[in-house]
C-alpha positions as a printed Julia matrix, in Angstrom:
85×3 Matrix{Float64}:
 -26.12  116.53  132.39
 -28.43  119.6   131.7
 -24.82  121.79  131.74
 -23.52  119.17  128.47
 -27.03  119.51  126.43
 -26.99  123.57  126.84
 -23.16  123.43  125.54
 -24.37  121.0   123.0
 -27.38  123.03  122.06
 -24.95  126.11  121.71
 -22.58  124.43  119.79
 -24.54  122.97  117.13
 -27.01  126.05  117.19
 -23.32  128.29  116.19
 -22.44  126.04  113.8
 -25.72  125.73  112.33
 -25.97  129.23  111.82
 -21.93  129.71  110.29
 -23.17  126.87  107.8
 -26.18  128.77  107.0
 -25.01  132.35  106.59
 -21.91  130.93  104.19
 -17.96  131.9   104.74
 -17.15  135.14  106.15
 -15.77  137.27  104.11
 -11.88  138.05  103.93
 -11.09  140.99  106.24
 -10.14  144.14  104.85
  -6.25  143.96  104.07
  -4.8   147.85  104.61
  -4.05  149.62  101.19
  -0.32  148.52  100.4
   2.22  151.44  101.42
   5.83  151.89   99.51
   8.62  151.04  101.65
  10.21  153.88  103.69
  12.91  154.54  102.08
  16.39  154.53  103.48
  17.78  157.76  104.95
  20.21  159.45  103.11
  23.99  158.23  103.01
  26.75  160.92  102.77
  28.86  160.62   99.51
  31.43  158.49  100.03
  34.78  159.94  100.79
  37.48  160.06   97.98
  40.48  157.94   98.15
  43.86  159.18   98.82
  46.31  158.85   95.97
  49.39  156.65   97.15
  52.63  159.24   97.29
  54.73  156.3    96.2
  54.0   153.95   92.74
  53.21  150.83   93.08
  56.01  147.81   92.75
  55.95  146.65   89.27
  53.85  143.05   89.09
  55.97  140.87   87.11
  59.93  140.38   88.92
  62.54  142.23   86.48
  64.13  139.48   83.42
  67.24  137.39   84.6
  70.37  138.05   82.69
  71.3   135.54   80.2
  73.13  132.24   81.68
  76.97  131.47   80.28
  76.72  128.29   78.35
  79.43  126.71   80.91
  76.3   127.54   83.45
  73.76  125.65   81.46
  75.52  122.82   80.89
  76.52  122.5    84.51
  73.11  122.8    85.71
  71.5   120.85   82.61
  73.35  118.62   81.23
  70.73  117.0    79.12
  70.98  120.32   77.02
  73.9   119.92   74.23
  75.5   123.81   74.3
  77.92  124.52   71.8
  80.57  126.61   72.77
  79.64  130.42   70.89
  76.14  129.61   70.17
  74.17  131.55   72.55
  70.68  129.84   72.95
């Protein structure tokens, strides 16, 4: 029982004397450094020009349909024979 009232005593005699003396202050934050900066990167290496052009985006125009044609394949489409649409 003695043991418990020392650790008592102790206890209330540290926090006694933190209450007294106030907050401590904030430690002491180390003066802010840049970052490191990266190490150097080579310069990139140029591309190599393609030898052959490229293909052409859009698929070459279809030649013109004979009206016999377009009415076959539409024949909502009234074609008049030597009227090209």
């Amino acid at each position: 029982m003695a043991i418990v009232k020392i650790l008592l005593n102790n206890c209330i005699s540290v926090l006694g004397a933190t209450f007294l003396k106030g907050p401590l202050p904030p430690p002491e934050l180390p003066p802010l450094l840049p970052p490191p900066l990266p190490p150097e990167l080579p310069p990139p290496l140029p591309l190599p020009l393609p030898l052959e052009p490229p293909p052409p985006l859009e698929p070459p125009p279809l030649p013109p349909l004979p009206s016999e044609l377009l009415t076959h394949v539409y024949p909502y489409i009234q074609v008049e024979p030597g009227i090209q649409q």
